[in-house]
C-alpha positions as CSV (number, residue, x, y, z in Angstrom):
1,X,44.8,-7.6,-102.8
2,X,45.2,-4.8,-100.4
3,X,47.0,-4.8,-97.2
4,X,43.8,-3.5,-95.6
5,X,41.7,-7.0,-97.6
6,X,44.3,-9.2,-96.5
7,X,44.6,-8.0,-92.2
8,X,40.8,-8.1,-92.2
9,X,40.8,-11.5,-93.5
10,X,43.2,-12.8,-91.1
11,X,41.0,-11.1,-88.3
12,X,38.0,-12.5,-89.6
13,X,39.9,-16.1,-89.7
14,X,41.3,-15.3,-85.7
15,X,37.7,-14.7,-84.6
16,X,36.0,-17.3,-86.2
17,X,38.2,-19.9,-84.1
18,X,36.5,-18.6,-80.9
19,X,32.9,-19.0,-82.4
20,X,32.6,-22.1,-81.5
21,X,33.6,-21.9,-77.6
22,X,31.5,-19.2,-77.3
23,X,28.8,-20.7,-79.0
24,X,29.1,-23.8,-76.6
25,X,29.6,-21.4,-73.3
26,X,26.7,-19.8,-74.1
27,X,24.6,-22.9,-74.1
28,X,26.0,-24.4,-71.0
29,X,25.7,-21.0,-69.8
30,X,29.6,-21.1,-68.7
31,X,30.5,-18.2,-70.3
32,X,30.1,-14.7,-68.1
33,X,28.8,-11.5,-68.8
34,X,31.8,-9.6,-69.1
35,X,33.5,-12.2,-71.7
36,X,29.9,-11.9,-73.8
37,X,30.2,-8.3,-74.0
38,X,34.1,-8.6,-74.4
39,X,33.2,-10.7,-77.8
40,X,30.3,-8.7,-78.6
41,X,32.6,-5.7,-78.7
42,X,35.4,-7.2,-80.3
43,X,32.5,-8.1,-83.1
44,X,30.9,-4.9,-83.3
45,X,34.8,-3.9,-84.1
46,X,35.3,-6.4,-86.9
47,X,32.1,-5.4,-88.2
48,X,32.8,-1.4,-88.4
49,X,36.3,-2.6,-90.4
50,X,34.1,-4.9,-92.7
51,X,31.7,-2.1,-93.1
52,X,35.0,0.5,-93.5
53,X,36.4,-1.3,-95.6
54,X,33.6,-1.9,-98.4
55,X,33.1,1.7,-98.6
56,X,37.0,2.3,-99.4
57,X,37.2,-1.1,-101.4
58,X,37.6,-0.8,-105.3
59,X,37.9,-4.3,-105.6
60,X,34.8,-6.5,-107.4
61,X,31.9,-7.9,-105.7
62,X,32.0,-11.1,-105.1
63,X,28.9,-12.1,-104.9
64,X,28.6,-13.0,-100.9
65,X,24.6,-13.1,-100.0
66,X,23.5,-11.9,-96.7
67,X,20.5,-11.9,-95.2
68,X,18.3,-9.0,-95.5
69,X,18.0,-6.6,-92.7
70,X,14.2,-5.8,-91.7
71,X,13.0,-2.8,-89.8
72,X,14.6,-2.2,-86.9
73,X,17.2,-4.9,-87.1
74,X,20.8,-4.9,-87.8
75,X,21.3,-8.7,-90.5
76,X,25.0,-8.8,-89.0
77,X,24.2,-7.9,-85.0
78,X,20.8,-9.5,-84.6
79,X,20.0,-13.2,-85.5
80,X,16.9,-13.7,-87.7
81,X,13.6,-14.9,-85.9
82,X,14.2,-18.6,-85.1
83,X,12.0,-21.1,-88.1
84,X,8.2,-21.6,-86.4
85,X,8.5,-25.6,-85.1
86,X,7.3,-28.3,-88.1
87,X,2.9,-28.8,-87.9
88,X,2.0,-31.5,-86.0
89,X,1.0,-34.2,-88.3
């Protein structure tokens, strides 16, 4: 594995720890402004080294599936549209 595979990794790893604060700030809406755009740059930076480094990366694919991006959307900085609700019976 290259030294590049392995630091990503680990930065993947250190921001996936915060997900889940973040995730609960937002919905109690204790989280401010200036720390959402301080994570959303700090993931638009882990995303530019993912995308970096599969360009340089000669290793094998293997075999992660991500969503597809549609027009105008980005898969990795835009959620998908949220499921319809479940028919009334």
């Amino acid at each position: 594995m290259r030294i590049e595979t392995t630091e990503l990794v680990r930065a993947l790893g250190a921001v996936s720890q915060h997900i889940p604060r973040v995730i609960n700030g937002l919905l109690t809406g204790q989280i401010p402004s200036a720390k959402q755009q301080e994570f959303a740059e700090l993931l638009l930076g882990l995303g530019e080294l993912l995308h970096n480094h599969a360009e340089t990366s000669s290793e094998p694919d293997a075999g992660l599936v991500l969503p597809p991006a549609t027009e105008g959307r980005h898969a990795l900085r835009e959620p998908p549209d949220p499921e319809p609700p479940p028919a009334a019976p």
